[in-house]
N, C-alpha and C positions, 0 to 999 in steps of 0.2 A: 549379422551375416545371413542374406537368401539364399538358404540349400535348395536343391530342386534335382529329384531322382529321375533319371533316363532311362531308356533301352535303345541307345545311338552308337553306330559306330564312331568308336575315339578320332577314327580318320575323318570321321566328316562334320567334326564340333569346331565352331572357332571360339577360339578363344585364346586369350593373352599367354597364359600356359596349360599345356597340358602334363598332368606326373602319369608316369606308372611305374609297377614295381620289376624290381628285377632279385633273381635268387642266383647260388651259387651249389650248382648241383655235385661238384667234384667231392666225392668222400675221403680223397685223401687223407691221413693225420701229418703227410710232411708239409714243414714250416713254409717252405718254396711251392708250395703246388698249384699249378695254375689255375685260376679260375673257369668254371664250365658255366657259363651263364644261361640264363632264359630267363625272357619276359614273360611276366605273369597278364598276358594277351594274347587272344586268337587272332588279331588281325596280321596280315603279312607287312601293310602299307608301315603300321607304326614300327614290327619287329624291320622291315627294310631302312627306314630313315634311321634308326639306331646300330644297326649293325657293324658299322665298319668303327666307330668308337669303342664298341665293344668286344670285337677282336683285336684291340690293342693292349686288352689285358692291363692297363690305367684305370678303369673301373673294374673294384673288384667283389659289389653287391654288398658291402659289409652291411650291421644294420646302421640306417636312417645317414649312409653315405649318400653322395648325390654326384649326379653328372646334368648338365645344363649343355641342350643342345638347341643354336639359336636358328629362325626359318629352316623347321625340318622337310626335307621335302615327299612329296605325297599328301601333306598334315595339310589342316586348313588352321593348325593351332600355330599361332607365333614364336612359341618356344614348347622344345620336350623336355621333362624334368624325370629323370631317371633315378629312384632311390631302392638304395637293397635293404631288402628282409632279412639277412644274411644267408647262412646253409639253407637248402634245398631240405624239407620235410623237418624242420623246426621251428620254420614259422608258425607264429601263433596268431590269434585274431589282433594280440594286446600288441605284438609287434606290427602289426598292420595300424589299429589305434594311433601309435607312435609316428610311424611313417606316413601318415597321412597330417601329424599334425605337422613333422619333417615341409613338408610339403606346403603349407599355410606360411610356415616362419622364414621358409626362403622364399618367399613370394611377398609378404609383407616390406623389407626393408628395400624391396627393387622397385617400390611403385606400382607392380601390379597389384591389382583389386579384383582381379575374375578371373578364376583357373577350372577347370576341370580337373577331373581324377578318375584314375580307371578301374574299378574296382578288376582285381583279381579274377580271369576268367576258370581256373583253377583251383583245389587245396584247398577253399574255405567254403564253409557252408553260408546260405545268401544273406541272413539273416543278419549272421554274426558277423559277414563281412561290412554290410551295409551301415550296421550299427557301429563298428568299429569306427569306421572310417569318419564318420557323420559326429561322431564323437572328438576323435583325435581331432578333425580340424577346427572346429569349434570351441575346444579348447586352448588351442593353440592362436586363435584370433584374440585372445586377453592379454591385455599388457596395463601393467599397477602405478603406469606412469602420470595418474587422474589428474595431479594439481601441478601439474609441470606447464607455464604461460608459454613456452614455448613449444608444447605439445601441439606434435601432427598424427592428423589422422591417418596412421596408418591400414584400418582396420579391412578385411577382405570383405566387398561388398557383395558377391555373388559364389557359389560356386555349385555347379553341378558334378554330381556322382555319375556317373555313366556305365550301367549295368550291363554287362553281356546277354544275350539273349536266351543261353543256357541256365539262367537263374529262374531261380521258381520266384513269377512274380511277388506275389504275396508277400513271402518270407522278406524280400529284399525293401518292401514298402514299411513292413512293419519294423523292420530293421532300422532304417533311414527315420521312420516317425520315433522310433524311441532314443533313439539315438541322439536325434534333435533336444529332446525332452531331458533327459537326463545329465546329456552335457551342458545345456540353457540352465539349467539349476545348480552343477558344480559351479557355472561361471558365476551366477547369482550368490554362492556360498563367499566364493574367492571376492565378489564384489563388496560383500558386510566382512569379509578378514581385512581388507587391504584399507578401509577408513580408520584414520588416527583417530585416537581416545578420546580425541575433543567434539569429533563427528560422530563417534559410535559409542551414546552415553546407552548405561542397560534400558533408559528410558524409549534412546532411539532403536535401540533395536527391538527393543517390542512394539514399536507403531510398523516399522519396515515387515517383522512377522505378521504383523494384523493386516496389514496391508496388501504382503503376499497371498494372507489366507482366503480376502476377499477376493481378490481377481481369480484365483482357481478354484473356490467354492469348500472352502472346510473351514468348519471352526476356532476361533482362536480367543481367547481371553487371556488379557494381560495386568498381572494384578502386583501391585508396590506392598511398603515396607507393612501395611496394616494387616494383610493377608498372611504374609510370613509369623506375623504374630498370633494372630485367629489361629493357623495351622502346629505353631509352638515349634515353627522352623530354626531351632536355636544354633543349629549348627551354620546353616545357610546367613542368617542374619548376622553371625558374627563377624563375617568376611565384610559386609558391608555397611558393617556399623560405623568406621573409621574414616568414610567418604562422604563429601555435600551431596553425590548423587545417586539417590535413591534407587534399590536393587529394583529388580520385574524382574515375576515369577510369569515363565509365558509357556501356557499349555495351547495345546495344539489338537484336533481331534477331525480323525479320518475314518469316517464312518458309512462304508457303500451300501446300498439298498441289495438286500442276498447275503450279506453276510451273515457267515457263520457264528454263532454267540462266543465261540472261542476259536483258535486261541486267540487273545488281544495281545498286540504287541505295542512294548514301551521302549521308546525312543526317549533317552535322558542327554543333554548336552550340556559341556560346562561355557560358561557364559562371563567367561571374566572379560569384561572389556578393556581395563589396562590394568594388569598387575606391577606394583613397585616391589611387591613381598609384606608390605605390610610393615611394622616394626621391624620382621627380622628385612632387614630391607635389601634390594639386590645389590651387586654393583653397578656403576655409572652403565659401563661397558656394554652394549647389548639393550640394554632394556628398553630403547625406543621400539624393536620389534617386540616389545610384549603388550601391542595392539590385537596380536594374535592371538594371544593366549582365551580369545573367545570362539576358536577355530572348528574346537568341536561344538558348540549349540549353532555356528554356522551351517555345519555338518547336518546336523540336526530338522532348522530350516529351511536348507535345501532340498533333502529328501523326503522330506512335507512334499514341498512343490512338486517335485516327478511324481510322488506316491498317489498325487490327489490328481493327477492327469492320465497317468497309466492305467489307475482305476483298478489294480488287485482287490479279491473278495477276501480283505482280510481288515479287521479292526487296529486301527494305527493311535495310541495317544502319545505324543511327543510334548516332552517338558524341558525348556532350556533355563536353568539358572542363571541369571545375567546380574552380575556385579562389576563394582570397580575393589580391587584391593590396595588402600592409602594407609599411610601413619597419620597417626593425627594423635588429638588427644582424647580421643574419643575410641579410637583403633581397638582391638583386642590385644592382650601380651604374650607374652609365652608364660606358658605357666597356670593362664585362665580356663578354667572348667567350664567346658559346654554342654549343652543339654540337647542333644538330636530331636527330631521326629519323633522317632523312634520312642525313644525314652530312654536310649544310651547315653554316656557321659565321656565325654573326650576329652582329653589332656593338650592342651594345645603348646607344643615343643616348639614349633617353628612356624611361623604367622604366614612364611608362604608355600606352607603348606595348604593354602586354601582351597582348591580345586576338589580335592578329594573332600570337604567338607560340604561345600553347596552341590556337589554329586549325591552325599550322602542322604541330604532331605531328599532331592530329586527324585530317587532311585526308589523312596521309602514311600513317597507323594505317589508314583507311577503305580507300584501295586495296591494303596490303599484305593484307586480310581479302578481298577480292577486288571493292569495289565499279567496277562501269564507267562510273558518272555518278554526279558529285560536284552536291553544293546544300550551302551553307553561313548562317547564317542569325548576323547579329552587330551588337550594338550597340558599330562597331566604331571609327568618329569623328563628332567635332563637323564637320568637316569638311562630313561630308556634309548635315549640316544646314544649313550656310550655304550649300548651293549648290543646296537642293533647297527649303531651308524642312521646314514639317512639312505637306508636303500629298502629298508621294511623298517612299516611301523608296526606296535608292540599288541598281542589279543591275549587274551587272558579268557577261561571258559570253567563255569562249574557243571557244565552239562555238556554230556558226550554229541548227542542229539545235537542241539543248538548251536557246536560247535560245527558239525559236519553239514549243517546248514548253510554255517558261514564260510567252508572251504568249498563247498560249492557255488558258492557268490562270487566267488576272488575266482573260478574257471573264465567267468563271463564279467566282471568287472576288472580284470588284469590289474590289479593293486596287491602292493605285495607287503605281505600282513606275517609274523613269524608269529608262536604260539607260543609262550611262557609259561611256567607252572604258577599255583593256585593250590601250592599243597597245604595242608595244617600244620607242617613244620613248623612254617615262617608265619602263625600268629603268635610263636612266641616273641615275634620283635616287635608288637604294637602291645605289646602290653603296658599298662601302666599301673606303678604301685599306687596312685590316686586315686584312680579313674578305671570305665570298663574296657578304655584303648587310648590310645595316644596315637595322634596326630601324624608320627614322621619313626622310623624305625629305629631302632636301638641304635645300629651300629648305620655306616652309609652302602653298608655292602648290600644290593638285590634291592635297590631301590623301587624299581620300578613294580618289581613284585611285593613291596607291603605295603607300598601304595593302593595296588590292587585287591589284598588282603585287607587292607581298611574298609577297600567297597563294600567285598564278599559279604562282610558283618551285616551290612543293610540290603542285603538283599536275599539272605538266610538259605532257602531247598529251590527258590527262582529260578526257573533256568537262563542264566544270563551271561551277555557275552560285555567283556571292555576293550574299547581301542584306544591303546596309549598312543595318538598321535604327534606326540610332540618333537620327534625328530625330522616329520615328515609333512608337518603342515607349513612349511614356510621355505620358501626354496632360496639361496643364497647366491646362484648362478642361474645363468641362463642354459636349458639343455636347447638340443636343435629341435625338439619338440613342444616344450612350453615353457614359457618367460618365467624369470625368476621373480618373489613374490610370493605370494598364496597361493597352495597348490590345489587347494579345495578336496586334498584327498578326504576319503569315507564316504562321502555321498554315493559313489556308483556303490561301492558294497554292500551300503545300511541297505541302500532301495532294493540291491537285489537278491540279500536275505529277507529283509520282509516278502517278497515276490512269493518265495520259495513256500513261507507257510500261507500261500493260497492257491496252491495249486494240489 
């Protein structure tokens, strides 16, 4: 998709469709109350051609609702496309985000390919509008339907942004430039989630991260099974010991001219390219989406790529573990003692329990390279799905600091992340009478939390944050905002916590 930022009036753009937003200013709480509209536009010409639809009280602004109004008159655009933000002063930028990808998906399936959009001349600041928007639609031009012969292109080839002229220019270019950037690298994440296991071997995804690395200009070294043994990665190696396809260990390094000698920050992803579970093995059921379960070193990848074009003054090493998890006869058991990094010893209870194990080198690789804040990013349990559902995925934080870091990332990345505890309670349920932890918790209760408590171990007084993405890296429906598939969450967040410590 060609974005391209304006300062035009909407009435005088042509194009196939035009959107803008509309809110609902009535504060009523009763159930029946009528809606008080206004378009989020100064012009009169657009607020004329919509008006008499919108005194019918049939549109009633909810969010990413829509009205389609065809040859408006005044408009030089062929169709107006009207979607609500919902209440009046509860829009947020991320509901903007939404409604502007709102705006791509209905325009996709009708054959248009060039729409305009009006940013909000109102209520948001320029920046964060421009970025939203530039975002939402961009994201919402992805659809995971690659190997389909029947596949048509539906993808939007143009769209302009069209900025009011009360906007501080600046703000609204830089807005629209990163916005471009950052959503171009979720789609990029969602592009290496959505290849089957037979396309996206750990091998291939570390020529596709080297590959990336060159064209935006950072470092990347991709190194196989001899490396993990030189490093005594015993944990890491056990997961893909059981597979013909050989692991890669892919470091990443973001290194700007200014930067500060600290803090360094470590970017850890898990990289399982197809999990079966290993011995303990899954059910049939499901498990052709556990192509995904490489979602977070996707994660990982992509926010390389914004991080190395945004160009924050801050030191970035990022390391994606990329494995296949197979039975075989070569596989590990339950029951087998492992040897970390580290120089801990792991009790392995349940063989898919893997993730948390090539996290574990990972995490332990990233501060011996000298990182001093750790972020890890994994589609690490079911768990956390049943405790979150799929409306926030899961963070976990041993540092207060680094935490409020990351709640200040999710202001501006509109990803919605819930906080779980990380107390010392619950390392009594990785204990093992063999070993100095075991693999998978005593009991099935708080799953998702000793999963995290196995990391915590490798990562000691770090201050480090985890995102248990795995309720929320793979979408199962289509929203009216982005096609179902790989949703490439964590990328805006990683990028806009690292941000945070270079400013």
């Amino acid at each position: 998709m060609k974005t391209e930022l304006v300062f035009t009036p909407s009435a005088a753009v042509s194009s196939e469709l035009l959107a803008v937003f509309a809110v609902d200013n009535n504060t009523s709480k009763e159930k029946d109350a009528k809606p008080e509209l206004t378009l989020l536009i100064s012009e009169e010409a657009v607020k004329k051609a919509a008006a008499f639809v919108l005194s019918t009280g049939e549109f009633k602004a909810e969010a990413n609702e829509t009205l389609l109004l065809h040859s408006p008159e005044g408009l030089k655009a062929a169709r107006l496309l009207v979607i609500g933000l919902g209440k009046a002063g509860k829009a947020t930028p991320h509901d903007l985000r939404k409604a502007a990808g709102t705006a791509v998906r209905f325009a996709k399936p009708r054959g248009i390919r060039s729409l305009a959009i009006a940013a909000p001349a109102t209520s948001f600041d320029a920046k964060l509008a421009l970025r939203a928007i530039t975002e939402g639609a961009i994201v919402a031009d992805f659809d995971s339907d690659t190997y389909r012969t029947d596949r048509k292109d539906r993808s939007i080839q143009s769209l302009t942004i069209l900025a009011p002229e009360s906007f501080d220019k600046t703000g609204a270019e830089n807005g629209h430039r990163e916005g471009a950037i950052i959503a171009e690298s979720q789609n990029f994440a969602r592009t290496l989630i959505n290849e089957p296991g037979n396309r996206m071997t750990p091998t291939i995804l570390g020529s596709k991260a080297a590959e990336m690395a060159k064209e935006v200009g950072i470092q990347c070294e991709v190194y196989g099974a001899d490396k993990l043994h030189e490093l005594k990665m015993g944990a890491f190696w056990s997961v893909s010991q059981g597979s013909e396809e050989p692991p890669a260990l892919i470091v990443m390094t973001y290194e700007p001219e200014g930067a500060p000698a600290g803090p360094v920050i470590g970017l850890v992803g898990k990289g399982i390219t197809f999990d079966t579970g290993g011995i303990s093995i899954k059910p049939a059921d499901g498990m052709e989406k556990m192509k995904y379960d490489m979602a977070g070193g996707a994660a990982m990848i992509g926010a390389m790529r914004a991080i190395a074009q945004l160009k924050p003054k801050v030191k970035v090493i990022s390391i994606v573990c990329a494995a296949e998890n197979m039975p075989s006869g070569k596989a590990q058991k339950p029951g087998d003692i492992q040897i970390a990094m580290s120089g801990k010893s792991i009790e392995i209870i349940n063989t898919d329990a893997e993730g948390r194990l090539v996290l574990a080198d990972g995490l332990h690789y990233a501060r011996q390279l000298g990182a001093t804040h750790l972020i890890d990013a994994a589609t690490l349990t079911g768990a956390v799905a049943v405790a979150l559902g799929q409306i926030n995925a899961g963070v976990f934080a041993n540092n207060e600091e680094a935490f409020q870091h990351f709640s200040k990332a999710l202001e501006i990345s509109g990803e919605k992340f819930w906080r779980l505890p990380v107390e010392d309670e619950y390392r009594d349920q990785i204990r093992s009478s063999i070993a100095d932890i075991q693999n998978t918790g005593l009991t099935r209760y708080g799953g998702a939390i000793t999963a995290a408590m196995f990391l915590k171990e490798f990562v000691e007084d770090t201050p480090w944050l985890h995102l248990d993405i795995a309720g929320m890296a793979w979408l199962d429906s289509d929203k009216s905002w982005i096609a179902r598939g790989p949703s490439g969450i964590a990328v805006r967040s990683i990028v806009e916590w690292v941000r945070s410590y270079a400013e």
